[in-house]
C-alpha positions as CSV (number, residue, x, y, z in Angstrom):
1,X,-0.2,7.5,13.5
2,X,2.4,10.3,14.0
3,X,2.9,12.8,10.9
4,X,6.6,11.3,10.4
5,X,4.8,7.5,10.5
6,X,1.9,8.6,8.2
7,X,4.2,10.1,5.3
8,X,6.4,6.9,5.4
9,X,3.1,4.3,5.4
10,X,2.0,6.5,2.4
11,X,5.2,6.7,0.4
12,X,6.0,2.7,1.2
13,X,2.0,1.9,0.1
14,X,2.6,4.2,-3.0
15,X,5.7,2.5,-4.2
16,X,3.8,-0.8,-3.7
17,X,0.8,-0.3,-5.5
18,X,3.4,0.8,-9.0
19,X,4.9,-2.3,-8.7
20,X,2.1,-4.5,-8.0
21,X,-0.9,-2.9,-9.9
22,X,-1.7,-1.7,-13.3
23,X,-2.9,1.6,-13.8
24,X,-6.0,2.8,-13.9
25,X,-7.2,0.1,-11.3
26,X,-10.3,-1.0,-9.6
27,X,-9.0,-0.6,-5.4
28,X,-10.7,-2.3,-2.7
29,X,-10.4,-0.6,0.5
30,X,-11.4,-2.0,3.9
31,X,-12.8,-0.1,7.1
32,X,-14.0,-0.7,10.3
33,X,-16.2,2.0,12.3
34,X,-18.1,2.1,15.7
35,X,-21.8,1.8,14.0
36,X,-22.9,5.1,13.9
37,X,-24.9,6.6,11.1
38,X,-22.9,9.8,11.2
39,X,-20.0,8.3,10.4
40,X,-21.0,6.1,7.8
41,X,-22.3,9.0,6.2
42,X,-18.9,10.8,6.3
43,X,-17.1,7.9,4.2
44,X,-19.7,7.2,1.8
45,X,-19.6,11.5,1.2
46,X,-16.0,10.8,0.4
47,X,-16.7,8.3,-2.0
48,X,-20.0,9.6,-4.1
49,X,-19.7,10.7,-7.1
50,X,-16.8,7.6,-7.5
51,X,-18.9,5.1,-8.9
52,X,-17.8,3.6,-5.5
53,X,-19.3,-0.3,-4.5
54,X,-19.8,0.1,-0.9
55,X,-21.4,-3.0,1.2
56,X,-21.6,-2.6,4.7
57,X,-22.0,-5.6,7.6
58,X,-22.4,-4.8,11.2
59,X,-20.8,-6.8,13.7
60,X,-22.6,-9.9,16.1
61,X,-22.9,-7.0,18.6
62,X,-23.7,-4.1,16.1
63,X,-21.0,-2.0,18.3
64,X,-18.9,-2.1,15.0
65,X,-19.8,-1.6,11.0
66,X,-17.2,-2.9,8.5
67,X,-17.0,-1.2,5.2
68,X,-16.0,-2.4,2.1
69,X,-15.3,-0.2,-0.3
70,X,-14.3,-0.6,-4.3
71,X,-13.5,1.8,-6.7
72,X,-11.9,2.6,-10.1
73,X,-9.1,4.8,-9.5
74,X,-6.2,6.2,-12.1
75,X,-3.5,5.8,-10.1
76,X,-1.8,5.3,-6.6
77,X,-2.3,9.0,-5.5
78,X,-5.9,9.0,-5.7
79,X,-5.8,5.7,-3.5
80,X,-3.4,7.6,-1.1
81,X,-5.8,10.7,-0.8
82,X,-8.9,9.0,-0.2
83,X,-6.9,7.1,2.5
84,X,-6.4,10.2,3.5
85,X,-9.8,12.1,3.8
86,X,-11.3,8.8,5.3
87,X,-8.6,9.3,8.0
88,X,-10.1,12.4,9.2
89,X,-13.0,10.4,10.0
90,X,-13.2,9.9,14.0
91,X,-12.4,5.8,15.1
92,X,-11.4,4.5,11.9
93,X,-9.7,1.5,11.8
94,X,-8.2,0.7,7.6
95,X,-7.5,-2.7,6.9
């Protein structure tokens, strides 16, 4: 996703979750990552200190880990930025 592209998904996803949520919010994010210990390592960094709920299931193969993350944010920013950091992480797909 191009800069341009990125700043429009966030400011689109920001005006949706003020409309559709009440803040401060529990937010459920969705990943998917090539299973590598690394990585998964990476994203749950980003979240500690959260009071993050993160489960984990490996695909059929095991080539793949999705991660399921929930968390109690304040408002649509802080969902926006750890979106963000999580991005930086190399091969993730968000759901």
């Amino acid at each position: 996703m191009g800069k341009e592209n990125s700043e429009e998904f966030y400011g689109r996803l920001r005006e949706e979750l003020q409309k559709s949520t009440t803040w401060p919010s529990n937010y459920l994010y969705k990943f998917i990552i090539p299973t590598d210990p690394v990585r998964i390592e990476q994203i749950g960094s980003i979240f500690n200190n959260t009071g993050a709920v993160i489960e984990s299931k490996k695909s059929r193969n095991g080539k793949y880990t999705s991660l399921s993350i929930t968390v109690h944010l304040e408002n649509p920013d802080q969902v926006i930025e750890k979106y963000r950091e999580v991005g930086k992480v190399k091969g993730v797909i968000s759901l």
